[in-house]
N, C-alpha and C positions, 0 to 999 in steps of 0.2 A: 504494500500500500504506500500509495504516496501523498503524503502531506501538504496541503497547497498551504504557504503563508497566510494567512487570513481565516485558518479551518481554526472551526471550536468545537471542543470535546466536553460535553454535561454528562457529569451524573451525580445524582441524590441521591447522600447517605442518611441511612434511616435511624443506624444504631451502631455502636462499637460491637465487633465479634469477635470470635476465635479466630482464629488463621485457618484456611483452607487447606487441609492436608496436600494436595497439589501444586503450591508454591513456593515451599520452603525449597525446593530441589532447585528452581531458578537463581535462589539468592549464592552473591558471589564469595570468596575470602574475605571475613574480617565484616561481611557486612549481615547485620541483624535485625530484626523487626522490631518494630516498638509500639506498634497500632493496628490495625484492623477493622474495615467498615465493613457494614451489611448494603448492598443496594437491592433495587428489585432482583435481578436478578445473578447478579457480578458480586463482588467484591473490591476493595480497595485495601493494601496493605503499604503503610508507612514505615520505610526501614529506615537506618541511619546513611543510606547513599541516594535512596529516591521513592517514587511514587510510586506502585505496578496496579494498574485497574486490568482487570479479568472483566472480561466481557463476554456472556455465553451467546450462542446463536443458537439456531432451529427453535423446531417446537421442544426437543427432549434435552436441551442444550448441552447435546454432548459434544460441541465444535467452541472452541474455545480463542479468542485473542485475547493476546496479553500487551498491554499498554505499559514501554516502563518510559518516565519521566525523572529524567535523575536532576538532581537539587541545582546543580551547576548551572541547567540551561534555563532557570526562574530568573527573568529581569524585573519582574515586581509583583505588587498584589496587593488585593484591598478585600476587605469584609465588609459586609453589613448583618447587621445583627437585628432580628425583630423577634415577637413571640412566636408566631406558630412555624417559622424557620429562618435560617441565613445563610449566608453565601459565603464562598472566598473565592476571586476572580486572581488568575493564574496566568500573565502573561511571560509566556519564552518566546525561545530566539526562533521557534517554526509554528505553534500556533496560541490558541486562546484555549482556558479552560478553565471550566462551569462548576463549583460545587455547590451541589444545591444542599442544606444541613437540615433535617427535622429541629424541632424542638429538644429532641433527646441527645442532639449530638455536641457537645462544646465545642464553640465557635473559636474560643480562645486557646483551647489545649492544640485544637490544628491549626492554629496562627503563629503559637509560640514551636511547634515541630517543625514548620514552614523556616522559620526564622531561625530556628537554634542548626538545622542543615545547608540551608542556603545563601546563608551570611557569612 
């Protein structure tokens, strides 16, 4: 797949989860998980070198991409914070990206992970 400059990637986490038994084997030397979202149907896991959003396809979603976004290539970002959800807006150096946060997800603990990786 190729990425056009100006492509944005959403997805809405609903809740912190476990780690998907099927992505620990992707993660590199030295590098280690510290988070975990629930999406509809994906997941999102927060290591100490970057982002990996799992995105299933089909109906039985046994076809799987894997999105990794490592910290390096974050040239900025902004939240907003409301009650029934919030955002953090994820701009890098090839596209745009959407998080959308339920009410149940802390908007600040993934701003301060965003920050304590990529600064």
């Amino acid at each position: 797949m190729t990425l056009v400059m100006n492509a944005q990637l959403t997805w809405t986490f609903f809740s912190e989860s476990p780690v998907p038994n099927e992505l620990p084997d992707t993660l590199v030397d030295g590098e280690r998980i510290i988070a975990a979202y629930k999406t509809s149907r994906d997941s999102a896991i927060f290591t100490n070198r970057r982002i990996l959003f799992q995105d299933l396809h089909g109906t039985a979603g046994k076809k799987a991409e894997l999105y990794s976004l490592p910290y390096a290539s974050i040239q900025m970002w902004s939240s907003e914070s409301g009650e029934a959800q919030s955002e953090i807006d994820i701009l890098t150096k090839v596209c745009f990206v959407k998080l959308i946060l339920d009410k149940e997800v802390d908007v600040n603990r993934l701003e301060k992970l965003i920050a304590k990786y990529s600064l």
